[in-house]
N, C-alpha and C positions, 0 to 999 in steps of 0.2 A: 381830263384836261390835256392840252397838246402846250408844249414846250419847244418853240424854232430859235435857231441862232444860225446865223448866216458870219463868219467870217473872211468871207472870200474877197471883199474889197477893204479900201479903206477904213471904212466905217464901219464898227461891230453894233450888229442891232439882234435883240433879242423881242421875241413875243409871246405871249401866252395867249391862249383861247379857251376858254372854258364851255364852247357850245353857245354861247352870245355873244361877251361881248370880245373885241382883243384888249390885251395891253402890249406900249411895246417900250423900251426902254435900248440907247443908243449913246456908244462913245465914240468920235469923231477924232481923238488920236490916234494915228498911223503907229501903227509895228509894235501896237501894243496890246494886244487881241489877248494874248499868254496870261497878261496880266487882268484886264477887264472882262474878258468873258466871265468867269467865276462869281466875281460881281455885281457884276450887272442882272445874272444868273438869281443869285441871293437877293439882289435889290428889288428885281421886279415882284418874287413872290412874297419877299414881308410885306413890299410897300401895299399889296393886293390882298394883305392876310389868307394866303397859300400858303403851304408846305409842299414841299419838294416831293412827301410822298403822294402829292394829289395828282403829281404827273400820272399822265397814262402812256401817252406817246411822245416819242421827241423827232424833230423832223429838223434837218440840217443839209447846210448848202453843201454841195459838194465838188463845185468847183462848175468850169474854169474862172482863175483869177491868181489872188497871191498861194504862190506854193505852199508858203511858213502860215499865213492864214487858214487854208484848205485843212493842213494838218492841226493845227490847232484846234479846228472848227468840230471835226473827226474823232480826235482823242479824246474832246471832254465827251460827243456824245456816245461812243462806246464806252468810255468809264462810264459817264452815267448811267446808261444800259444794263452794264453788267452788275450796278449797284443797285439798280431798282427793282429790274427785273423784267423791263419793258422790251418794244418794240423799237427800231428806229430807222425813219427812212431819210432815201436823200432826193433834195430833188435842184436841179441844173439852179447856177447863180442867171444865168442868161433866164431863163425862165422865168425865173422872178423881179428882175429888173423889167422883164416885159409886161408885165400886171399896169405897170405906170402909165399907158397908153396904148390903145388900141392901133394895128395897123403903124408900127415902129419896129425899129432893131435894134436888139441890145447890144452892147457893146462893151468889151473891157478892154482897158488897153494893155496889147500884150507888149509893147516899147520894140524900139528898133524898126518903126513905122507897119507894126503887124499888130491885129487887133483879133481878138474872140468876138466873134458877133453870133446873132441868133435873130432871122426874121420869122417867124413862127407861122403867120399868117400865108409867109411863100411857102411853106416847108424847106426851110434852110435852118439847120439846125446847129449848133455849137460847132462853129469851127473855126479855124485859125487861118486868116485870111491879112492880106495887107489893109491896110485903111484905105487906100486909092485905088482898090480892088472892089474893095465894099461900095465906099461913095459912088462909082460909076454903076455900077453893078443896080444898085439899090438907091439911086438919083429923086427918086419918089418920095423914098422915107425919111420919117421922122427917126433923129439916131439917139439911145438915151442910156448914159451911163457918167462916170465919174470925169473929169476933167477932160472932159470932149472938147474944151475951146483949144485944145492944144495938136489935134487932130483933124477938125472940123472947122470951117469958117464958117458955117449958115448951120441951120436945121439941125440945130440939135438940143434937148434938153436934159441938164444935170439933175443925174439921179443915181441914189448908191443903194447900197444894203438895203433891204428892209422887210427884217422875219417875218411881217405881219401877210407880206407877199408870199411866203415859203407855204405857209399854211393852206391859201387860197391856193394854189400850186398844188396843192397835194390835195386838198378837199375836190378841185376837178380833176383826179389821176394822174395829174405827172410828177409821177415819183416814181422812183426804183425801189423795192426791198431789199434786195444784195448791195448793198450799200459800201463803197468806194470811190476813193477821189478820182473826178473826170479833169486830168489836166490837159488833154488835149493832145501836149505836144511834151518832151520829152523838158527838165529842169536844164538849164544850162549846162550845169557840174555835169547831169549825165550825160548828155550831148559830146560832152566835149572827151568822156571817160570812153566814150562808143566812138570818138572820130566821125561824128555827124557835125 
């Protein structure tokens, strides 16, 4: 059985797959990942009468999005890893926001009018780009990620988290096995510690 949790955005969504069918299970409060992952972790497999050792693999977002998410998202599944004894991969939060629609860009907002996108279909892959760089750039697409009306006027549909994408991500290979946070671009504090 496969075990995803994505907390790279707002919304912490976890899912399981056992070879049919998924489950997925999601909290919708902001900056509280630390606190709900664990249980939401616990909820999905009592409520699906699982045990934790049915896992086999765990597959987890790896960014780009919130830094304190990312890590969050990280720590429990290498703790988990090293408690079970499994495997675990990671694969792009962009990548999985892109499952939502074919022939779209994903989008996170990076704030300060610069956004992480991912048009997959161009091959343009995770990067960190302005939003008015994007929009001209990519005037065709459809743009789909977390509070885009605040970035976008037209064309675009709200879409957050969701593990159950993580899974289908990795079931057609894009995953990494060396598994580490892809932030893109450098945390503020360290920016500012480097004079960038």
């Amino acid at each position: 059985m496969i075990l995803a949790f994505d907390t790279s955005t707002k919304v912490c969504s976890v899912a399981l797959y056992d070879g049919k069918n998924f489950y997925k299970k999601e909290d919708n409060t902001p900056m509280k990942h630390s606190v709900s992952l664990m249980v939401l972790i616990d909820d999905i497999l009592k409520e699906n009468s699982f045990k934790i050792s049915d896992v086999e693999k765990i597959i987890v977002a790896i960014g780009p999005g919130s830094y304190t998410g990312i890590r969050v998202g990280l720590s429990c599944a290498f703790g988990l890893s090293d408690g079970l004894d499994i495997e675990i991969y990671g694969v792009s939060s962009l990548r999985a926001i892109s499952y939502e629609k074919e022939n779209s860009c994903a989008v996170i907002d990076a704030r300060r009018g610069y956004v992480y996108a991912a048009c997959y279909d161009d091959e343009f892959y995770d990067e960190y780009i302005l939003a008015e760089d994007l929009k001209n750039r990519y005037s065709d697409k459809v743009f789909l990620g977390e509070g885009l009306e605040n970035i976008f006027n037209s064309n675009y549909i709200n879409a957050s988290a969701n593990a159950i994408n993580l899974i289908r991500a990795y079931n057609d290979g894009f995953y990494v096995s060396d598994v580490e946070a892809n932030y893109i671009r450098l945390h503020e504090a360290q920016r500012k510690k480097m004079g960038k």
